[in-house]
PyMOL CGO cylinders between C-alpha atoms (Angstrom):
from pymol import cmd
from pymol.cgo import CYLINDER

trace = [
    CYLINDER, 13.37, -20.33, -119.84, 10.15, -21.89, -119.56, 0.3, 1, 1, 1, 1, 1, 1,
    CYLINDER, 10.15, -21.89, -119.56, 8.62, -22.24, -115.99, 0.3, 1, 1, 1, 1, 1, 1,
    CYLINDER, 8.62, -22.24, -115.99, 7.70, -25.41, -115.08, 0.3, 1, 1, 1, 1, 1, 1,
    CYLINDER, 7.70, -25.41, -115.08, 6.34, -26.39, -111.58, 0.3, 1, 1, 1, 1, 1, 1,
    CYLINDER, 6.34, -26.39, -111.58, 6.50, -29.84, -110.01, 0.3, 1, 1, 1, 1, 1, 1,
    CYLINDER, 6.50, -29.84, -110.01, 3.42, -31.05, -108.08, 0.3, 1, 1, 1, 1, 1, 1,
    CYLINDER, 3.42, -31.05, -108.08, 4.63, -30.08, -103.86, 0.3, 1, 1, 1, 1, 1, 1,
    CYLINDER, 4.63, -30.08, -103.86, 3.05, -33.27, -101.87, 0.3, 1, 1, 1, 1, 1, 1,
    CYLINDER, 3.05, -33.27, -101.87, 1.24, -33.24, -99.03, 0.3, 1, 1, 1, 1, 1, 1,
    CYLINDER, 1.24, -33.24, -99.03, 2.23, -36.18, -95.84, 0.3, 1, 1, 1, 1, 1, 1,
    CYLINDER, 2.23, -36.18, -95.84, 0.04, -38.50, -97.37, 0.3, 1, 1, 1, 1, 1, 1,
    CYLINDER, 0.04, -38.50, -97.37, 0.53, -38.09, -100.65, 0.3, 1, 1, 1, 1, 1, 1,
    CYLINDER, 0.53, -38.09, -100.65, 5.10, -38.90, -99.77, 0.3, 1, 1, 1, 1, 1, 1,
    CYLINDER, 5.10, -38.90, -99.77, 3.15, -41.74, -97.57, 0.3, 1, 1, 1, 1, 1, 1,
    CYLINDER, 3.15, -41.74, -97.57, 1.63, -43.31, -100.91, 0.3, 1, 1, 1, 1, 1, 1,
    CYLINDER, 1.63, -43.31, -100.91, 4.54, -41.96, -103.24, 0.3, 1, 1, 1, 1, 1, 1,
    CYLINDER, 4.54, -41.96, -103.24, 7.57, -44.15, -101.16, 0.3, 1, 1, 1, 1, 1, 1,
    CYLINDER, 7.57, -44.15, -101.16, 4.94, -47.06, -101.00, 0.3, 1, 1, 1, 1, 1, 1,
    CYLINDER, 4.94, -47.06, -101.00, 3.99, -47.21, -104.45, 0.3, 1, 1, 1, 1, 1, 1,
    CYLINDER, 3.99, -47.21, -104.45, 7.92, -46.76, -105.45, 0.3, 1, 1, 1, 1, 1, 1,
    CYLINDER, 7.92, -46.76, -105.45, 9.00, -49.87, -103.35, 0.3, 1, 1, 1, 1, 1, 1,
    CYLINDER, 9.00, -49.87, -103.35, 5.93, -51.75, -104.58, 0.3, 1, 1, 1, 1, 1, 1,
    CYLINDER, 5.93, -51.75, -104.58, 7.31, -51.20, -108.46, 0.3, 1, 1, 1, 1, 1, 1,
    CYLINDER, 7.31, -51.20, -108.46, 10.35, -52.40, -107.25, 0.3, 1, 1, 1, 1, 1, 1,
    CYLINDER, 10.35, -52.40, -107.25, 9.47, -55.63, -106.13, 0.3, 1, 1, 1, 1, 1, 1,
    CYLINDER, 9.47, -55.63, -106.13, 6.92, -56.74, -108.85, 0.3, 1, 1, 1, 1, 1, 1,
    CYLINDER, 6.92, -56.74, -108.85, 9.78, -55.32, -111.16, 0.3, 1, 1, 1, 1, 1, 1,
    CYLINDER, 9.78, -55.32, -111.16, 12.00, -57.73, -109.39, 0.3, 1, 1, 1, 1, 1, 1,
    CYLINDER, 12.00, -57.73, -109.39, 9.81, -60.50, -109.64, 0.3, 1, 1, 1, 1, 1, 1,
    CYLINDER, 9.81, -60.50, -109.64, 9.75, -60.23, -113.26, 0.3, 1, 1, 1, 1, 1, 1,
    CYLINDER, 9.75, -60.23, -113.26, 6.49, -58.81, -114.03, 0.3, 1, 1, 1, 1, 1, 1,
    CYLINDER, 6.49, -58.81, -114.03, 6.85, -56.01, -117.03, 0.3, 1, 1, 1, 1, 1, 1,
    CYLINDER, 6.85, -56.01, -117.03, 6.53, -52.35, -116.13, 0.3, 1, 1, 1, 1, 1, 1,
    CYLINDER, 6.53, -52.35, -116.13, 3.34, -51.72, -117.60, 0.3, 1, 1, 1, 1, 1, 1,
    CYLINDER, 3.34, -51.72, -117.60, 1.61, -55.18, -115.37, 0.3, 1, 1, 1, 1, 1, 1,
    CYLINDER, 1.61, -55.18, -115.37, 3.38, -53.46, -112.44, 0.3, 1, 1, 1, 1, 1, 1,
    CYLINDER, 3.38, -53.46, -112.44, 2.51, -49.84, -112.89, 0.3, 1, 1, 1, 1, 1, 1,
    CYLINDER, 2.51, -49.84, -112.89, -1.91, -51.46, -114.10, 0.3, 1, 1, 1, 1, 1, 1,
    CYLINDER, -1.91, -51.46, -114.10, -1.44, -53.28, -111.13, 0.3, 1, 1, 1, 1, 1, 1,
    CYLINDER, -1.44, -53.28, -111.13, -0.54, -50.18, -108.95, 0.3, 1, 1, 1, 1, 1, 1,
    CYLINDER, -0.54, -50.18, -108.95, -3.11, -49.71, -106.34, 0.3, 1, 1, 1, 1, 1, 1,
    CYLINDER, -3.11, -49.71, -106.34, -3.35, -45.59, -105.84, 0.3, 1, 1, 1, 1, 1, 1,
    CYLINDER, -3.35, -45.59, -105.84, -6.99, -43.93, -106.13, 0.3, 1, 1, 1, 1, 1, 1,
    CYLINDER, -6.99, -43.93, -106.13, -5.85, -40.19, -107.58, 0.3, 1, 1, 1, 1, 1, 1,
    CYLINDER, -5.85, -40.19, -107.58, -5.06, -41.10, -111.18, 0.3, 1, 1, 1, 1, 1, 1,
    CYLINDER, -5.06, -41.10, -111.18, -2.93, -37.81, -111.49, 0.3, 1, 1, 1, 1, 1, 1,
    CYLINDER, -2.93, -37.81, -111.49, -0.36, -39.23, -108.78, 0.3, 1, 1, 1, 1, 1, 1,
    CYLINDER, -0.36, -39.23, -108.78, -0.05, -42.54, -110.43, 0.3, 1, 1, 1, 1, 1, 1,
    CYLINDER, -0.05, -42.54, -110.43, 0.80, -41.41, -113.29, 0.3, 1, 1, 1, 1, 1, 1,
    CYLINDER, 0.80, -41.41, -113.29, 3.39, -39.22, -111.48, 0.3, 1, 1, 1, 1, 1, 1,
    CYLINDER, 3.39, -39.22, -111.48, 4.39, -42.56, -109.72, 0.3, 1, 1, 1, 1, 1, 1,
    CYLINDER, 4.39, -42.56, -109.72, 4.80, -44.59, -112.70, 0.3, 1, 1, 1, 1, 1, 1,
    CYLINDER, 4.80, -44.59, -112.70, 6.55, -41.82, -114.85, 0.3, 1, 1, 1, 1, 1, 1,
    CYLINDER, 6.55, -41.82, -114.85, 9.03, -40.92, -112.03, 0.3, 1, 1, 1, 1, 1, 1,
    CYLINDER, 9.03, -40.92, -112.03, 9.35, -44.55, -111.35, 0.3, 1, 1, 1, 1, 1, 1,
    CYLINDER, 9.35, -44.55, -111.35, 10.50, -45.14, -115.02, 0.3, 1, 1, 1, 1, 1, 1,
    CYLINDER, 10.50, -45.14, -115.02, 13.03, -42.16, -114.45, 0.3, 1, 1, 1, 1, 1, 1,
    CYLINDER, 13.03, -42.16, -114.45, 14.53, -43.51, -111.65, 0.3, 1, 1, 1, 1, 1, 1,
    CYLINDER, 14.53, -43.51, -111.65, 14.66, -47.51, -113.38, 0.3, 1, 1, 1, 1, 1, 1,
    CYLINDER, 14.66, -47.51, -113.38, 16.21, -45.62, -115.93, 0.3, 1, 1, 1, 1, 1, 1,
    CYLINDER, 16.21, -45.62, -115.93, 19.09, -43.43, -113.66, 0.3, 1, 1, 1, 1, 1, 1,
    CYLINDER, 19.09, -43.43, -113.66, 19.69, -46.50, -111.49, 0.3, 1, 1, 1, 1, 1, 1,
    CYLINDER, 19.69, -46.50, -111.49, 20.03, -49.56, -114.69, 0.3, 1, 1, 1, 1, 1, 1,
    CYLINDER, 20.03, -49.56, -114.69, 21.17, -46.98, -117.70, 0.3, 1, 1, 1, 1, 1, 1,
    CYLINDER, 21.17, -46.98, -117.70, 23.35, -44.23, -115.73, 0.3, 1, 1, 1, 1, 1, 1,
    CYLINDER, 23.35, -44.23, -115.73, 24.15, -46.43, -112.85, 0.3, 1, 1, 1, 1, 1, 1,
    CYLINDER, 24.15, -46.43, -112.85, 24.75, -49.56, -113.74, 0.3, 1, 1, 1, 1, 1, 1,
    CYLINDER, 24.75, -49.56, -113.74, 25.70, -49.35, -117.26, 0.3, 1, 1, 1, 1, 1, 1,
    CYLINDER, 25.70, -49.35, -117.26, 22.50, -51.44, -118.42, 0.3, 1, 1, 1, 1, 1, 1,
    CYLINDER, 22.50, -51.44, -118.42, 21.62, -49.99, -122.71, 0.3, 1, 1, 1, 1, 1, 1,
    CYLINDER, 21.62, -49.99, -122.71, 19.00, -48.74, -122.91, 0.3, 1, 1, 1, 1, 1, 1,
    CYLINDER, 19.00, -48.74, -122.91, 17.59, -51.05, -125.39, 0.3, 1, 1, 1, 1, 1, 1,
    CYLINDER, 17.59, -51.05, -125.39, 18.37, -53.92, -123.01, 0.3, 1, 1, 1, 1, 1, 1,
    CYLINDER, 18.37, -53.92, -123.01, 16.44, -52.04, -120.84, 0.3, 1, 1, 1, 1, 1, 1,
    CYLINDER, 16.44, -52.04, -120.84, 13.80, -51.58, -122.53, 0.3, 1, 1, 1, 1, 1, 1,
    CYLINDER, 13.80, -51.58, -122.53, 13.37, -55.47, -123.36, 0.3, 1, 1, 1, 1, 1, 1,
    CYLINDER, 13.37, -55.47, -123.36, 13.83, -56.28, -119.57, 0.3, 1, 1, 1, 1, 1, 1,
    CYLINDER, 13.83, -56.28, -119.57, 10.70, -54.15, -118.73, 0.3, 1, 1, 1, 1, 1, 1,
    CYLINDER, 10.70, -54.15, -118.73, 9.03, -54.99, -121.86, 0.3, 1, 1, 1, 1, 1, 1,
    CYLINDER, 9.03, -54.99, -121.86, 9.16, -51.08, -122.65, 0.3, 1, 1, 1, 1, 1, 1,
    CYLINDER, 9.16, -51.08, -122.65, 9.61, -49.58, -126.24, 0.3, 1, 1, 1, 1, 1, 1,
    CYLINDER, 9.61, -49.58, -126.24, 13.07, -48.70, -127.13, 0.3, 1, 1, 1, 1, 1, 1,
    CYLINDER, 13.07, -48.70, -127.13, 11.85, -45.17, -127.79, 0.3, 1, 1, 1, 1, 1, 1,
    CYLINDER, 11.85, -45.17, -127.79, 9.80, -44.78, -124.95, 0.3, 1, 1, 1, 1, 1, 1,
    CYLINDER, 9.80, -44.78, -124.95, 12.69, -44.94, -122.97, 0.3, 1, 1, 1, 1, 1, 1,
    CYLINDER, 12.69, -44.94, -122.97, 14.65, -42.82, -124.91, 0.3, 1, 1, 1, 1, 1, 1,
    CYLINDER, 14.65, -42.82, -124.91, 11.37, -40.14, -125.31, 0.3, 1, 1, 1, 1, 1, 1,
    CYLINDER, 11.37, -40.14, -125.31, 12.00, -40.61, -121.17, 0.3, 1, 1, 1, 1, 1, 1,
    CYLINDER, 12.00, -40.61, -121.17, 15.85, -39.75, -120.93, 0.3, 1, 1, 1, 1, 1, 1,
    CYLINDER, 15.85, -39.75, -120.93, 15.00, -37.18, -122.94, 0.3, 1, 1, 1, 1, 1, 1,
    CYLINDER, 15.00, -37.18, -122.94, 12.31, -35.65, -120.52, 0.3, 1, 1, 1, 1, 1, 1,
    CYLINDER, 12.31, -35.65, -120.52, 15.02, -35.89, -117.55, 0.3, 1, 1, 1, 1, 1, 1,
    CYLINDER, 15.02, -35.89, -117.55, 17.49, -34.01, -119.56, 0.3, 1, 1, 1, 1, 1, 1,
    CYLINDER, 17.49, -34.01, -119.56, 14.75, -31.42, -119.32, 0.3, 1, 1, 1, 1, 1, 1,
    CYLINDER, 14.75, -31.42, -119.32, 13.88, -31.75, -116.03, 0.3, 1, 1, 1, 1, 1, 1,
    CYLINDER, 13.88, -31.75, -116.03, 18.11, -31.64, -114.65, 0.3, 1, 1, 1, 1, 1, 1,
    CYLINDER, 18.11, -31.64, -114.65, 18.21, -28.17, -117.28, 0.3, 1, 1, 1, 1, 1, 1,
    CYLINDER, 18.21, -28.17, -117.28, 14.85, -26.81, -115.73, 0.3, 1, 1, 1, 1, 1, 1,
    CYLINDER, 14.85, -26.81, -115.73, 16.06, -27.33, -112.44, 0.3, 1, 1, 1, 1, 1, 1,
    CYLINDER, 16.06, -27.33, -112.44, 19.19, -26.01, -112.62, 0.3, 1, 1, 1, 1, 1, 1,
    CYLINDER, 19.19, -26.01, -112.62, 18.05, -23.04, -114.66, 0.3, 1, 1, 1, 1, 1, 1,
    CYLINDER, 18.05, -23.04, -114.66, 15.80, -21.97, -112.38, 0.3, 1, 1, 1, 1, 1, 1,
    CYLINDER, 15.80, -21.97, -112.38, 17.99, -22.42, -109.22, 0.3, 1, 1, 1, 1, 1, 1,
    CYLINDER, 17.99, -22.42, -109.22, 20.57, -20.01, -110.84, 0.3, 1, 1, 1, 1, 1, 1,
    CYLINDER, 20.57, -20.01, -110.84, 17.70, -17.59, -111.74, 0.3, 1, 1, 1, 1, 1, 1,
    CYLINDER, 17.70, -17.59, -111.74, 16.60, -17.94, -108.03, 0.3, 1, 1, 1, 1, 1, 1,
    CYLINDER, 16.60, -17.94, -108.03, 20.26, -17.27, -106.46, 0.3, 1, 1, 1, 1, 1, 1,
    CYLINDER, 20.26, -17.27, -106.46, 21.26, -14.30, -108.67, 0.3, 1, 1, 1, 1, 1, 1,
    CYLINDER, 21.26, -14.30, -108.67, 17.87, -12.46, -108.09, 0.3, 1, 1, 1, 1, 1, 1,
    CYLINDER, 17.87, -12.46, -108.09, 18.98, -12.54, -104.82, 0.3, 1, 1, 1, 1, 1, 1,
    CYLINDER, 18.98, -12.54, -104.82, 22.57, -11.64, -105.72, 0.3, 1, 1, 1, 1, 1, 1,
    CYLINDER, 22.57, -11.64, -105.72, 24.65, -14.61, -104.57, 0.3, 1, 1, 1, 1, 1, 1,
    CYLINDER, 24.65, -14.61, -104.57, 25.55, -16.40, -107.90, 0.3, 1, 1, 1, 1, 1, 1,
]
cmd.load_cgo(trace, "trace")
């Protein structure tokens, strides 16, 4: 198993996360394309906007796709998105769910209670 770490935030950082997230919504919502929302995104530290925008594309994705039934390439026209980017992006949170859940199991039987 690979090791992967996500980025801890600090206050500020949640602050400008649940912002930016609810922002995305609503131009989303108004019918501007994900990539106008995401340019249009207002946050300083390029490394957290591109967290933003790639977690916000995970969660479009869980919410329309897993949640709502939406296919993914009807998804992908709606935020003006290639087909395979979203796909490439299901993909990653695949990764990210096995990840997790390996390492959580690693982490409870290293202390014995798996």
């Amino acid at each position: 198993m690979s090791e992967i770490t996500y980025k801890q935030f600090t206050k500020e950082e949640d602050v400008i996360y649940d912002k930016s997230i609810e922002t995305l919504r609503k131009a989303l919502a108004s019918g501007i394309s994900y990539n106008e929302a995401c340019s249009a995104l207002d946050v300083a530290d390029a490394q957290l906007k591109t967290i933003i925008t790639d977690d916000f594309l995970k969660i479009t994705i869980a919410e329309q796709h897993f949640g709502k039934g939406t296919p993914l390439k009807e998804l992908a026209q709606k935020l003006s998105l290639p087909y395979e980017q979203l796909l490439q992006t299901k993909k990653i949170m695949f990764e990210d769910i096995e990840n997790t859940a390996l390492g959580e199991y690693y982490r409870q039987t290293s202390k014995g209670e798996a």
